[in-house]
C-alpha positions in Angstrom: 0.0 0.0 0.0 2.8 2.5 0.8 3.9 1.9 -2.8 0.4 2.7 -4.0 -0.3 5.7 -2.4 2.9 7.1 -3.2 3.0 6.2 -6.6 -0.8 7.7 -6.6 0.4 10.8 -5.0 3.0 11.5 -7.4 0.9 11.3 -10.3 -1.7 13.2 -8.6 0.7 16.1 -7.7 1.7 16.1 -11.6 -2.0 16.4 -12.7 -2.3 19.5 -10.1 1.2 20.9 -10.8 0.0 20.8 -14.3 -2.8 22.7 -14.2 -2.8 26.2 -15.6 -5.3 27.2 -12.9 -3.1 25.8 -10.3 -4.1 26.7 -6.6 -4.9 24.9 -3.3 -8.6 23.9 -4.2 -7.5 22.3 -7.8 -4.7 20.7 -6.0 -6.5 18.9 -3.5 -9.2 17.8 -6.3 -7.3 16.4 -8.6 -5.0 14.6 -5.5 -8.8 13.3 -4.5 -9.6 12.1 -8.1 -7.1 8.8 -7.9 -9.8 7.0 -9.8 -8.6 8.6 -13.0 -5.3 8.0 -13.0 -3.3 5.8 -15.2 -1.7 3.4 -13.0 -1.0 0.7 -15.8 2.3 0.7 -15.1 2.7 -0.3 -11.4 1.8 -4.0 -10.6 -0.6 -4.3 -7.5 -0.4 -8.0 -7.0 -0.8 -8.5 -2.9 2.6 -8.7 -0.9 4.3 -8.1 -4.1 3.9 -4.4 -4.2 6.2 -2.8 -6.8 6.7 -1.5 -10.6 6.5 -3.3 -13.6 9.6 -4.2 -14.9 11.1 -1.3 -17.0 11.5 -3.3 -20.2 7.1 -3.6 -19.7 6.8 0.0 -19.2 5.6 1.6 -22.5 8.7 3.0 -24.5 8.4 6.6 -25.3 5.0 7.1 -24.8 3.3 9.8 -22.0 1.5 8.7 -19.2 -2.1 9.7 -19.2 -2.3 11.2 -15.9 0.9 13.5 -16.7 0.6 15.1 -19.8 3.3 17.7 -19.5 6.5 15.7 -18.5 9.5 18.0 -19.8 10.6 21.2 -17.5 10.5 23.6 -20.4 8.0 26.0 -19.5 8.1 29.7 -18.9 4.8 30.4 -17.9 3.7 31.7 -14.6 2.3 28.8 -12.5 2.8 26.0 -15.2 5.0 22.8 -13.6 6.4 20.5 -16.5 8.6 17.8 -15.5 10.1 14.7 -16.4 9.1 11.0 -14.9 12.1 9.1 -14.4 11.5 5.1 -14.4 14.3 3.5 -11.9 14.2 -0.2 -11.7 12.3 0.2 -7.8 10.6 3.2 -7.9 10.0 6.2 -10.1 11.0 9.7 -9.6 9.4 13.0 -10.5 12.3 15.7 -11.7 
C-alpha cells in the first residue's frame, strides 16, 4: 500500500502541478480524483507491491495522468517535469 499511495500521489501532484489554474482547491481535487489516473504501469499483486519491470513499461510514450512531462516552460504557475522510471521506484524531476 505505501507503494500505492505514493505512486498515486506523485501522479496526482503532476496532474495538479499541471494545471494552468493551479491553486490549493484544484490541488486537492485532482490529489482526490485517484480513480482517473493511469496506474497501468505499477503491478498491485498482494505482498508483491512494486513497478513493472522497465523493459514492460511503455517506450516513449506519456502517461495519461501526466501530460506535460518535460521542465520547459516559462509560464507563470505551469509545472512541467520529467518521470524518471528506476528499476524500484519512479521519480518526478
Amino acid at each position: 500500500n505505501f507503494l500505492k499511495f505514493n505512486a498515486l500521489t506523485l501522479a496526482s501532484m503532476g496532474v495538479a502541478y499541471a494545471n494552468p489554474m493551479h491553486d490549493m482547491h484544484s490541488m486537492h481535487k485532482n490529489h482526490s480524483i485517484n480513480h482517473d489516473l493511469d496506474t497501468s504501469f505499477i503491478n498491485f499483486a498482494p505482498k508483491n507491491l512494486k513497478l513493472l519491470d522497465p523493459k514492460q513499461f511503455p517506450q516513449g510514450e506519456i502517461l495519461k495522468a501526466l501530460p506535460l512531462l518535460k521542465n520547459e516552460s516559462k509560464e507563470k504557475n505551469i509545472f512541467r517535469a520529467t518521470l524518471e522510471i528506476k528499476e524500484n521506484h519512479i521519480e518526478l524531476i
